[in-house]
N, C-alpha and C positions, 0 to 999 in steps of 0.2 A: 537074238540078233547079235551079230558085234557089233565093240565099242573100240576105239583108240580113244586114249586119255593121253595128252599132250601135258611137258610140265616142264620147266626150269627157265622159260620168260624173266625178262625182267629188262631193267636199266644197267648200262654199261656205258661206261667211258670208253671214248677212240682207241683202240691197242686193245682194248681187255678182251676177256673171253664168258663165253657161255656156254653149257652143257644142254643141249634139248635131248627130253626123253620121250617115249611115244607108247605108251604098253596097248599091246590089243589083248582084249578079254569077250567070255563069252563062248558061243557053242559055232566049233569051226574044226575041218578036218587039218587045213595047212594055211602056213601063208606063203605065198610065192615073193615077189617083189615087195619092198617098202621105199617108203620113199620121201623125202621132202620138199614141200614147194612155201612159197610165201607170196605175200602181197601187202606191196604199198598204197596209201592211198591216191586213188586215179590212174591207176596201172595194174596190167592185167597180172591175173596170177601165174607165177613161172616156176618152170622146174629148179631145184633146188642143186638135190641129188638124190640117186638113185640108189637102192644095192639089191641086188637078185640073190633070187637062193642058191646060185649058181653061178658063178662066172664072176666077171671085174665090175667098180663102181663107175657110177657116169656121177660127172657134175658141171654145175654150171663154168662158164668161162669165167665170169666175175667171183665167182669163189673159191676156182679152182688154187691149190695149193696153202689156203687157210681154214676151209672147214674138212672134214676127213666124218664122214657116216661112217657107221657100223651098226650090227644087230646080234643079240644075244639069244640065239633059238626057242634055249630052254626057258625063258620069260617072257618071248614072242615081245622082245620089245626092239624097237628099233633106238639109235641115238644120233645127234648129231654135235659134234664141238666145234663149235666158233671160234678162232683164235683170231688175235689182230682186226678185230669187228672195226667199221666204218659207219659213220653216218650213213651212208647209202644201203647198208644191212638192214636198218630199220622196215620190220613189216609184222605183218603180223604172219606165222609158220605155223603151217597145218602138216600132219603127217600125214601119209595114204598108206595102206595096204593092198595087194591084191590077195585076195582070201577066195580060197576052196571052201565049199562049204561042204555038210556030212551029208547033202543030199542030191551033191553031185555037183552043184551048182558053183560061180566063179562070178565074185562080185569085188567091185572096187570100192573102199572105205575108207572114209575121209574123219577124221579127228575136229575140234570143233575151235581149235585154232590156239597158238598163245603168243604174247606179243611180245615184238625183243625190241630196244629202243635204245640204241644207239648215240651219247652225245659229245658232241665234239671241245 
């Protein structure tokens, strides 16, 4: 099966920045879309930002213009940088993938989360 391993969590002060990585590994033909979402607690989980294998990125409103996704093919990892992080960034950030599989199949995978924490 695949796996997404999430990693570069941590504690940050107001302004500062974080780098989130996301590697998918395992036995897969492609990945289409990746993507990030997060969740605070008592609130549901929401899109982050997106980037396709093809085309422009989506991102949320509240993050628009501070975090910037990208993805590096040849390490099937996705990334995300947080600049200018806010207490209200705080959640914990899961990556996703949309993965091809080698047996035709096309399955959405979810990473097991890492938590960014924000303090003012």
């Amino acid at each position: 099966q695949v796996q997404l391993v999430e990693s570069g969590g941590g504690l940050v002060q107001a302004g500062g920045s974080l780098r989130l990585s996301c590697a998918a590994s395992g036995s897969f033909f492609s990945i289409n879309g990746m993507g990030w979402y997060r969740q605070a607690p008592g609130k549901q989980r929401e899109l982050v930002a997106v980037i396709p294998s093809v085309g422009s990125t989506n991102y949320a409103d509240s993050v628009k213009g501070r975090f910037t996704i990208s993805r590096d093919n040849a390490k099937n990892t996705v990334y995300l940088q947080m600049n200018s992080l806010k207490p209200e960034d705080t959640a914990v950030y899961y990556c996703n993938a949309d993965i091809k599989g080698r047996g035709w199949s096309r399955s959405i995978y979810w990473g097991q989360g890492t938590q960014v924490t924000v303090s003012s």
